[in-house]
C-alpha positions as CSV (number, residue, x, y, z in Angstrom):
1,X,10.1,8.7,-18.5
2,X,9.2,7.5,-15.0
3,X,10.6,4.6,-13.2
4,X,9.5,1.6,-10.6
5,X,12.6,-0.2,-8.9
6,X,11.8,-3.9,-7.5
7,X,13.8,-5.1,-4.8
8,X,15.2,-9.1,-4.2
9,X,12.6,-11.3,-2.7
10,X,15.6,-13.8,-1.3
11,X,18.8,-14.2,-2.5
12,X,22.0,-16.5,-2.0
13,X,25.7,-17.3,-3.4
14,X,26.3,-20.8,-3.4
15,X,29.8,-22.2,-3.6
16,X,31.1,-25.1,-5.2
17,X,31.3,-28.6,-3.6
18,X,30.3,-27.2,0.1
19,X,27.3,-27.2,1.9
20,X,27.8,-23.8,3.6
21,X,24.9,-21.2,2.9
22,X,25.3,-17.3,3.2
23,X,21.7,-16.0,2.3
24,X,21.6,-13.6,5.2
25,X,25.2,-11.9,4.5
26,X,25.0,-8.5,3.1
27,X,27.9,-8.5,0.3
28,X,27.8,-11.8,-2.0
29,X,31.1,-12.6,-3.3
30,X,32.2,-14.6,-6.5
31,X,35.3,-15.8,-6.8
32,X,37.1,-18.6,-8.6
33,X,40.6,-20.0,-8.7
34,X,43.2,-22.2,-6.4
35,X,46.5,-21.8,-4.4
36,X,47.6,-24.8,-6.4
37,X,49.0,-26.0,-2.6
38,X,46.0,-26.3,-0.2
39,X,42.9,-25.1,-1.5
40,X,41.2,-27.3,-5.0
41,X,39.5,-25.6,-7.6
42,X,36.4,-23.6,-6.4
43,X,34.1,-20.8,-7.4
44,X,30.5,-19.3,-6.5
45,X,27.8,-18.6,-7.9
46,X,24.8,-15.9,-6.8
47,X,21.0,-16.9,-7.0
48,X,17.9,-14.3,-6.3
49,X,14.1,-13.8,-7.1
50,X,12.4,-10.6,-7.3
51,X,9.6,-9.3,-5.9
52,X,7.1,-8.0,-9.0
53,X,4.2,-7.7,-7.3
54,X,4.2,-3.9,-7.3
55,X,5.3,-3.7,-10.9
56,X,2.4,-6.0,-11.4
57,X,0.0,-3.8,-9.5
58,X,1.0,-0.6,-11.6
59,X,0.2,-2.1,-14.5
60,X,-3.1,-3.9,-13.6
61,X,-4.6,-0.4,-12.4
62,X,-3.1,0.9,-15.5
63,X,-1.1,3.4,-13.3
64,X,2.0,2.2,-15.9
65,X,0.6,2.2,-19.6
66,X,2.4,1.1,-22.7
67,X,-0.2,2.4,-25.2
68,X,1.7,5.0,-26.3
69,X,4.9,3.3,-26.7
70,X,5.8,-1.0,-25.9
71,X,9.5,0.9,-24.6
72,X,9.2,-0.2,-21.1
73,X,12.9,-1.6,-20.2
74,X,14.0,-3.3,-17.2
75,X,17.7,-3.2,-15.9
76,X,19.1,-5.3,-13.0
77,X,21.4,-3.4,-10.8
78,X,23.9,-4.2,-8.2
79,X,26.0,-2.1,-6.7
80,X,29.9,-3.0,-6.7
81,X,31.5,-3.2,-3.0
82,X,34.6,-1.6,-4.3
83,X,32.9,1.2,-7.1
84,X,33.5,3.8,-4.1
85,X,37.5,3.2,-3.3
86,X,39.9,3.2,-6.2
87,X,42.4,1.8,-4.0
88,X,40.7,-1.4,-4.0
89,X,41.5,-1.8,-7.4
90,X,44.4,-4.3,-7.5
91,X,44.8,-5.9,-4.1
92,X,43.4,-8.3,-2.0
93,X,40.3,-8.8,0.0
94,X,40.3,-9.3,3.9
95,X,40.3,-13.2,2.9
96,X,43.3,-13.0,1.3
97,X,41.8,-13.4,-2.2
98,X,42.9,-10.6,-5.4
99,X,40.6,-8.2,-6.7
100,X,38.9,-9.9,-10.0
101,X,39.9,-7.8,-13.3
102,X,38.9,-8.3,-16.9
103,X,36.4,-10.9,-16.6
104,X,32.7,-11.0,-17.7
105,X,29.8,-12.1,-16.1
106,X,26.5,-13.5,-16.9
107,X,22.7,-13.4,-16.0
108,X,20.7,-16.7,-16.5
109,X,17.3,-18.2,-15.7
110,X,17.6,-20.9,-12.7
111,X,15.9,-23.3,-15.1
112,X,12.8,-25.9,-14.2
113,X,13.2,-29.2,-13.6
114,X,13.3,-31.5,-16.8
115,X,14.1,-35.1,-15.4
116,X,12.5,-36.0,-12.1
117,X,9.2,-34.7,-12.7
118,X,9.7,-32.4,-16.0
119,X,8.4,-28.7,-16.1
120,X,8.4,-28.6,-12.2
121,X,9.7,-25.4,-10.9
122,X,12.9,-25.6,-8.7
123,X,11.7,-24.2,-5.3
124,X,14.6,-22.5,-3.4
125,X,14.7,-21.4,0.3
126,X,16.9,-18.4,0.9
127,X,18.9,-19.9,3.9
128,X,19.6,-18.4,6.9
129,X,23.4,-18.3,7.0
130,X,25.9,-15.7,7.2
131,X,29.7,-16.9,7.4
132,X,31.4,-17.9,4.4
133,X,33.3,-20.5,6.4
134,X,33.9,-24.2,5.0
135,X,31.2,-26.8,5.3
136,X,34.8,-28.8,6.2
137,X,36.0,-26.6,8.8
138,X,33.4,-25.1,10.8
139,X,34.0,-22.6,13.9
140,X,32.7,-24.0,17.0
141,X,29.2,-22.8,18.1
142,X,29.3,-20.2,15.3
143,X,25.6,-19.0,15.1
144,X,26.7,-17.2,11.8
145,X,27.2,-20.5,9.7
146,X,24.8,-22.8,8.4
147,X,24.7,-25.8,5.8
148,X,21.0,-25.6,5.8
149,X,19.2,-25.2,2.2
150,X,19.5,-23.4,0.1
151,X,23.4,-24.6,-0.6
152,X,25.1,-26.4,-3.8
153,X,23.1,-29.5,-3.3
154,X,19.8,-28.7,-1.5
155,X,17.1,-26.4,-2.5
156,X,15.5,-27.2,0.3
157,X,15.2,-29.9,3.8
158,X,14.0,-32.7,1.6
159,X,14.8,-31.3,-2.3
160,X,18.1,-31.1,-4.2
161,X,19.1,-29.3,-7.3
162,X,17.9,-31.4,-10.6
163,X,22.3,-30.6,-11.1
164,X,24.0,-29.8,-8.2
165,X,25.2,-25.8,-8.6
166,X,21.9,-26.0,-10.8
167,X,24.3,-26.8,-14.1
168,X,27.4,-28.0,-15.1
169,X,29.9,-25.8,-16.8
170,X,31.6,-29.2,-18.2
171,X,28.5,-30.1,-20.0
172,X,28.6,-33.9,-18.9
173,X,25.9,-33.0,-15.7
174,X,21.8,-34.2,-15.6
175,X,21.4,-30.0,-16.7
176,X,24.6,-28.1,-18.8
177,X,25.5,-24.4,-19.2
178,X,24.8,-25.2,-22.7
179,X,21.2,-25.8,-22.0
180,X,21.0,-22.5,-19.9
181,X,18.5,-19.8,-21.0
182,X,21.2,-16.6,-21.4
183,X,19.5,-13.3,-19.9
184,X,22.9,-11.3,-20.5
185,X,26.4,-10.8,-20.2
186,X,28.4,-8.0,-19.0
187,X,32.3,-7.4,-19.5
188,X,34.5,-6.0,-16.1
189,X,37.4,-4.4,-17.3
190,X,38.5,-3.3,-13.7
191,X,36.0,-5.4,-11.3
192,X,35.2,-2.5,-10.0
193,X,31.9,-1.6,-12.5
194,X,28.2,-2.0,-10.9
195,X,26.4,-4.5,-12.4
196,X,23.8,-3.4,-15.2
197,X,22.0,-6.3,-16.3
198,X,19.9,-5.7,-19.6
199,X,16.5,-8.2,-18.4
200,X,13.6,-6.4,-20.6
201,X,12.7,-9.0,-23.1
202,X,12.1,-11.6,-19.9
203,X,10.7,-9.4,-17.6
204,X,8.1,-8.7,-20.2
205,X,7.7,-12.2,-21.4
206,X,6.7,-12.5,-17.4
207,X,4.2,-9.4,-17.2
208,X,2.9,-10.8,-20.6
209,X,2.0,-14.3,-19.4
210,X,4.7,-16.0,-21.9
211,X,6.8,-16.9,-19.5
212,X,5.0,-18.3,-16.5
213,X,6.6,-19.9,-13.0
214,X,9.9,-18.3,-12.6
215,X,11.8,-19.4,-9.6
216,X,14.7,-16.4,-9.7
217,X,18.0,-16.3,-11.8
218,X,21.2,-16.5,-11.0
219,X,24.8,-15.0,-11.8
220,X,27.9,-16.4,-12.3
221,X,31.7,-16.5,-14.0
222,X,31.5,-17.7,-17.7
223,X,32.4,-21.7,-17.4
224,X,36.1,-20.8,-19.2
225,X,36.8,-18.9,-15.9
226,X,35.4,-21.3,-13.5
227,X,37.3,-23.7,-15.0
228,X,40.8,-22.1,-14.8
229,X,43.4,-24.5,-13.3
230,X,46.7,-23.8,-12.4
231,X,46.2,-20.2,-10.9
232,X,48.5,-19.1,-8.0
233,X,45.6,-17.6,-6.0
234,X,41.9,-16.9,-6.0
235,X,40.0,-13.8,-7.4
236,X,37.0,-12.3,-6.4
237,X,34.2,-9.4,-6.9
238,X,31.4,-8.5,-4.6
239,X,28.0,-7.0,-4.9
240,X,25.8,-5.7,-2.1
241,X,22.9,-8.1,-1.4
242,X,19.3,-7.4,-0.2
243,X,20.7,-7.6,3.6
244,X,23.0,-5.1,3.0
245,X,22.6,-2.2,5.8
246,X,23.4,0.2,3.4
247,X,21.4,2.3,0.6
248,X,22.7,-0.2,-1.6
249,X,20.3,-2.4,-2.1
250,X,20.2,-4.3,-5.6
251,X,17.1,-4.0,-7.5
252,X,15.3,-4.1,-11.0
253,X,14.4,-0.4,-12.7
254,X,11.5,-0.7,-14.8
255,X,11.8,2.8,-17.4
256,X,8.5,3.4,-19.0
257,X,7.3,6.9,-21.4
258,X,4.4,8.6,-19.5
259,X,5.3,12.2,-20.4
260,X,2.6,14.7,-21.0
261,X,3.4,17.9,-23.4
262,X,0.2,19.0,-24.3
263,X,-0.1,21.7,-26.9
264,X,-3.6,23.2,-25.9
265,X,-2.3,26.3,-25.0
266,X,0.4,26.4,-27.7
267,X,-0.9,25.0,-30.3
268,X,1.2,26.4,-33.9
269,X,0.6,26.4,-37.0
270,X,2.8,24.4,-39.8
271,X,4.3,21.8,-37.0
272,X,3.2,18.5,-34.4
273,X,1.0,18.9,-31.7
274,X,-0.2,16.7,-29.1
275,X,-3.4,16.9,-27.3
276,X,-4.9,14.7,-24.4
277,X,-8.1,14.3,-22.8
278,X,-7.8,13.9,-18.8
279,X,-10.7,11.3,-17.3
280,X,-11.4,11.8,-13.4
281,X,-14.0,10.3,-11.4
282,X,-15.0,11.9,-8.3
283,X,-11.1,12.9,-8.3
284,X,-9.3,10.5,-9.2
285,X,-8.0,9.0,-12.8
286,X,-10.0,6.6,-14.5
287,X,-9.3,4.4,-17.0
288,X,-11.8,4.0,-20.3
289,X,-13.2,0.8,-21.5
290,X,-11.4,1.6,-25.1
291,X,-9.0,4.2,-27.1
292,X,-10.7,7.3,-27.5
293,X,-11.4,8.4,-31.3
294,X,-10.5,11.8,-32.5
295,X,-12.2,14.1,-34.9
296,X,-10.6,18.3,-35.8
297,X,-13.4,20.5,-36.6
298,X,-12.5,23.9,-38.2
299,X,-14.2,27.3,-37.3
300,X,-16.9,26.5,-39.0
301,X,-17.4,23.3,-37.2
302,X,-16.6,21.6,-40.4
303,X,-14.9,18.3,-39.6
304,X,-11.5,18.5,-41.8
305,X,-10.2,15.6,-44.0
306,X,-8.0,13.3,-43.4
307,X,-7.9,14.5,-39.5
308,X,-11.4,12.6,-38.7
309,X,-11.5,8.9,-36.8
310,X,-8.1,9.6,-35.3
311,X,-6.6,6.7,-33.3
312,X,-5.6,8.1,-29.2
313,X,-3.2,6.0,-27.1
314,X,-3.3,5.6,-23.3
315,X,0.1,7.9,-22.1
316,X,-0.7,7.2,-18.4
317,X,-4.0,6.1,-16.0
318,X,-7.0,8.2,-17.1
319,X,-4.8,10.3,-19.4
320,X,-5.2,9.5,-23.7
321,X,-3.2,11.1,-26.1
322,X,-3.7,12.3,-29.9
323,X,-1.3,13.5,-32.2
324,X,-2.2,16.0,-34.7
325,X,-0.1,16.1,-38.0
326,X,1.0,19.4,-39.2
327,X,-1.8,21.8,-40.1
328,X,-1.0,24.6,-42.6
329,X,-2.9,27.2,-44.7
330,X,-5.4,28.7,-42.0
331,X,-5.6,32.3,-41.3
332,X,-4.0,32.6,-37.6
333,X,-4.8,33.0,-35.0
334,X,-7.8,30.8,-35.0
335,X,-9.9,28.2,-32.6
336,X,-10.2,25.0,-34.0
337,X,-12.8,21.9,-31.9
338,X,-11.2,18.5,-30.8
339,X,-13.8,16.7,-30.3
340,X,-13.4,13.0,-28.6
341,X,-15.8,10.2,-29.0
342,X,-15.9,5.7,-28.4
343,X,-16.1,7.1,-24.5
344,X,-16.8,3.7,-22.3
345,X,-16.2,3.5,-18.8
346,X,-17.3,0.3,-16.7
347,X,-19.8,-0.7,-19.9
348,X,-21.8,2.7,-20.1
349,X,-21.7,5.1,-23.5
350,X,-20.5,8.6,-22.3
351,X,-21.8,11.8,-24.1
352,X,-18.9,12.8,-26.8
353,X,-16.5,15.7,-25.2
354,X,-15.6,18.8,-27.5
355,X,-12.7,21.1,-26.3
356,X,-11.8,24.0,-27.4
357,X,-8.0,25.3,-28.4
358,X,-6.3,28.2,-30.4
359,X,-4.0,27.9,-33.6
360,X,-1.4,30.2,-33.3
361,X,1.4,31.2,-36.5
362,X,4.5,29.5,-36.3
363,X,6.3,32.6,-35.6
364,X,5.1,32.9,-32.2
365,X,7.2,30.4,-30.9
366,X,10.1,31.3,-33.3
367,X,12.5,34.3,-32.5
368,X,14.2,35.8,-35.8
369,X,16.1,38.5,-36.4
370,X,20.1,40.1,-35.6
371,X,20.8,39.9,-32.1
372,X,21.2,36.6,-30.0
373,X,18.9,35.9,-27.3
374,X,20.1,36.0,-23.5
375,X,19.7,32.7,-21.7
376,X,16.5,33.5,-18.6
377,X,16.8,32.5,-15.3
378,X,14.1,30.7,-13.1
379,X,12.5,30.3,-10.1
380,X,10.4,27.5,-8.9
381,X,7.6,27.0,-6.6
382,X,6.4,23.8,-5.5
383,X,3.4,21.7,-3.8
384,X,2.6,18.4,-3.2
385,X,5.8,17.7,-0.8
386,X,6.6,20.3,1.4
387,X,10.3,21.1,2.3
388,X,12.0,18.8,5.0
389,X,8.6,17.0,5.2
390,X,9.0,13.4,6.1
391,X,7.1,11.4,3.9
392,X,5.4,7.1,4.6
393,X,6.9,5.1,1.9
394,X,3.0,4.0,1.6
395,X,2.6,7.6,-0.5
396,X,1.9,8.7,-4.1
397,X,2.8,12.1,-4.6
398,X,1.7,14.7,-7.4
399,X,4.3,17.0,-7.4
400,X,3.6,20.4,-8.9
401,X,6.5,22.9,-10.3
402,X,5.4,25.8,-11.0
403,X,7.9,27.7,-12.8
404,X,8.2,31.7,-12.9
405,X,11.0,34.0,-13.8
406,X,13.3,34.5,-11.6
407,X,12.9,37.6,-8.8
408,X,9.5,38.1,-10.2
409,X,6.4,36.3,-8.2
410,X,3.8,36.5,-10.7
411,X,5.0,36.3,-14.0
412,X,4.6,32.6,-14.9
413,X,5.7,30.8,-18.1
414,X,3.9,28.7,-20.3
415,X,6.3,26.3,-22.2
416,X,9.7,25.6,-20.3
417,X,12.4,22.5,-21.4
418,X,12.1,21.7,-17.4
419,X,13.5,18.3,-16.0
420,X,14.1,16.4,-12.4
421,X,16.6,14.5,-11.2
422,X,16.0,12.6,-7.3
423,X,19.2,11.4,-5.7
424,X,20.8,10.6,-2.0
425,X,23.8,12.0,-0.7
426,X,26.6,9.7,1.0
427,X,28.7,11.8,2.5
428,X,30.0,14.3,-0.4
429,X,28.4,11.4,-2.8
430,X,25.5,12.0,-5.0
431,X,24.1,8.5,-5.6
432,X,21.7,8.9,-8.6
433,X,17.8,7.3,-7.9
434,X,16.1,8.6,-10.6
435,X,18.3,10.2,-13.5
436,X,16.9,13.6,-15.6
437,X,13.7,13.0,-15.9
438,X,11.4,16.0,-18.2
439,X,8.4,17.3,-16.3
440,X,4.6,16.8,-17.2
441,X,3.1,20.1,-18.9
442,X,-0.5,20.5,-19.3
443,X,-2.6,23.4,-19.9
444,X,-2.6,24.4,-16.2
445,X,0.4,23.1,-14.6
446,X,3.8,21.4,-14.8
447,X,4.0,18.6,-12.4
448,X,5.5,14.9,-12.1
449,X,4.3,11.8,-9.8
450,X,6.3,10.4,-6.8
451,X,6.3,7.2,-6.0
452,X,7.5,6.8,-2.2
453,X,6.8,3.1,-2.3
454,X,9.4,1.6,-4.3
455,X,11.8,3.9,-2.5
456,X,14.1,3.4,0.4
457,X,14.0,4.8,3.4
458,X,16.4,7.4,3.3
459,X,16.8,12.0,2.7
460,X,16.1,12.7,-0.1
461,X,17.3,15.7,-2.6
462,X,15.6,17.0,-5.9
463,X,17.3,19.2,-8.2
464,X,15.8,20.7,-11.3
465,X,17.3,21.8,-14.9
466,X,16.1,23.8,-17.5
467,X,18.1,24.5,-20.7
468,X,17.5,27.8,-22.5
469,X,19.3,29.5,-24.9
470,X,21.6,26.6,-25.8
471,X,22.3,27.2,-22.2
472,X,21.7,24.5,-19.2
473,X,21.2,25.7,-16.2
474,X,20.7,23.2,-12.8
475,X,18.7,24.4,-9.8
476,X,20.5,22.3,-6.8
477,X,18.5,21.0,-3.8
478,X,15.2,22.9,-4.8
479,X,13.4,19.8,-2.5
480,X,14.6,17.8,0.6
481,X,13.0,15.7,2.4
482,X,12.8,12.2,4.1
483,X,11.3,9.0,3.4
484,X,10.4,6.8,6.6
485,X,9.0,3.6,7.2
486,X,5.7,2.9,7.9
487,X,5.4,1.3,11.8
């Protein structure tokens, strides 16, 4: 599995009644609940859009490919301002307001316009606010507030929301919550839990063209808790925005499947096996017109039954995969043909390509017999980022691992359970970027591709873990190095 994060393209928490507009402040928070003496009823609500474009691009050049599988997930996160400090758990913010527990939250589509002119898309400007401060009360020559769009009303100088806080949680508004298209929900038992918004069946209805003109989505209290009267206080949560000056930022994780395990080199007898065919032009990966077809010759070049027209699958750009079902009965070891064929590229027939590859018993990869195996230990070399190298977050990096056994500088090994994990450190913090991850393995090398561009700016650590034996073993800090703007 690899992943692409996409970051917030504007965002804003609008608050109930009031004009006041925070898009620029770093933490949004949302709150709800009175005093029952001074302040009325109030609550917020948070609004963003998010920038697909790269996501987009990846899949366009075919970079990210769902041909082998259609599980491609995508997972709003935002990171809780309090998730780092348990003493923040049960008491108040510097505003005075408690610490929100128990409450749930939930994701929906800021929905077009369906009375003025129906079907029209709700435009929103981000704002260019910072204060929370009443619209009513204003500080004097405070440069941090504004009541400029987008607020409650306004979504822009000379637009308003069709329904002002874009519905009404009564359900008696010109749009109702009941109307709402639901993204998801997610329960806070403590109001201290990041948020993990599940958003994979609409960001694909986006990428496939079902669902066209979205204007962003928002989040917000279920209407039961805006609606709570008679509380002796307020209660909030907050989430770091896109302005946030921390590593923090929210974003969307796309998880898509484009692990390689080719068997070439291991191919056994009496179990699976996967084989690919790798496409380059003058270097670089190239996509085919169409799917590949397969066809198994024997050692008599005798194409088998039942393992002739077999159907391939895109696993990543310029890189098409065939399973082979279970073969049994040959005399081993023995060298079988794969031999590919429907090869397009840009409209011109390509010559069929025949490989070559070795069936091997079954007990070569099997160990049997009355003593236990001791769990090895590993040593890694690596190219394609060198350590304490600092890397343009305009970069695409193939990684290569190769992995030896330990104290030895030759002896190199051909099938390894090898995974990656990337993460930043804050302070004695190891905040997670990409979780365990398993390594590419072709016939030549294991390797895995780093994408610098949907990364922030920031060191950055890469540990590896292999399990063997029934044992796991992690390599700590095997790669450091930095990711830094492009000027």
């Amino acid at each position: 599995m690899s992943i692409n994060n996409s970051y917030f393209s504007r965002n804003n928490t609008i608050i109930y009644n009031d004009l006041t507009n925070t898009g620029r402040n770093p933490v949004t928070e949302l709150y709800y609940g009175e005093d029952g003496i001074v302040n009325p009823r109030g609550f917020s609500r948070f609004i963003f859009d998010i920038d697909l474009s790269l996501l987009t691009q990846k899949i366009n050049d075919g970079t990210i490919s769902t041909g082998c599988t259609s599980a491609m997930t995508h997972t709003l996160n935002m990171t809780n301002t309090s998730y780092f400090d348990k003493d923040f758990l049960n008491t108040s913010t510097s505003q005075g307001r408690y610490r929100a527990t128990s409450f749930d939250l939930f994701l929906f589509r800021i929905p077009l316009n369906n009375s003025t002119i129906p079907g029209t898309p709700q435009n929103w400007d981000e704002g260019v606010g910072y204060d929370y401060t009443s619209a009513n009360t204003p500080i004097p020559n405070d440069k941090n507030y504004s009541d400029r769009p987008s607020n409650w009303s306004a979504i822009t100088t000379i637009d308003t929301w069709q329904e002002p806080g874009i519905y009404s949680n009564t359900n008696n508004g010109l749009f109702n919550y009941n109307q709402l298209q639901i993204i998801d929900t997610q329960h806070f038992e403590f109001g201290d839990e990041n948020i993990e918004f599940d958003m994979t069946n609409e960001i694909n209805s986006i990428l496939d063209g079902s669902f066209t003109n979205p204007v962003g989505w928002g989040i917000a209290y279920l209407p039961q808790v805006e609606n709570l009267s008679g509380t002796t206080g307020t209660y909030s949560v907050g989430f770091f925005t896109r302005h946030t000056q921390t590593f923090y930022e929210p974003f969307l994780q796309t998880n898509y499947n484009d692990l390689i395990e080719d068997d070439r080199n291991l191919f056994s007898l009496g179990k699976v096996n996967k084989l690919y065919l790798y496409v380059y032009e003058d270097g670089d990966f190239q996509n085919l017109d169409f799917d590949p077809v397969v066809e198994i010759r024997d050692t008599t070049c005798t194409a088998i039954p039942g393992l002739t027209g077999l159907t391939t699958c895109r696993r990543a750009k310029g890189i098409y995969e065939v399973v082979i079902p279970p073969l049994i009965g040959y005399k081993t070891p023995c060298i079988f043909n794969d031999v590919w064929s429907n090869l397009y590229l840009n409209g011109f027939q390509l010559p069929n390509v025949t490989n070559e590859f070795t069936i091997y018993p079954l007990q070569k990869s099997l160990q049997i017999g009355t003593s236990s195996q001791e769990p090895s230990i590993y040593g890694f070399d690596f190219y394609g980022i060198k350590q304490d190298e600092k890397i343009l977050n305009t970069d695409v990096r193939k990684v290569g691992v190769v992995i030896k056994k330990a104290y030895t500088t030759n002896q190199l090994l051909l099938k390894v359970d090898a995974s990656y994990r990337v993460y930043v450190k804050e302070g004695s913090t190891e905040v997670q970027v990409q979780g365990w991850t398993k390594i590419n393995r072709t016939p030549n090398e294991y390797y895995f591709i780093f994408d610098t561009r949907d990364k922030i700016p920031n060191e950055y650590f890469i540990d590896i873990k292999v399990l063997s034996s029934g044992e796991v073993n992690t390599y700590k800090k095997q790669i450091k190095f930095q990711i830094v703007n492009k000027k």
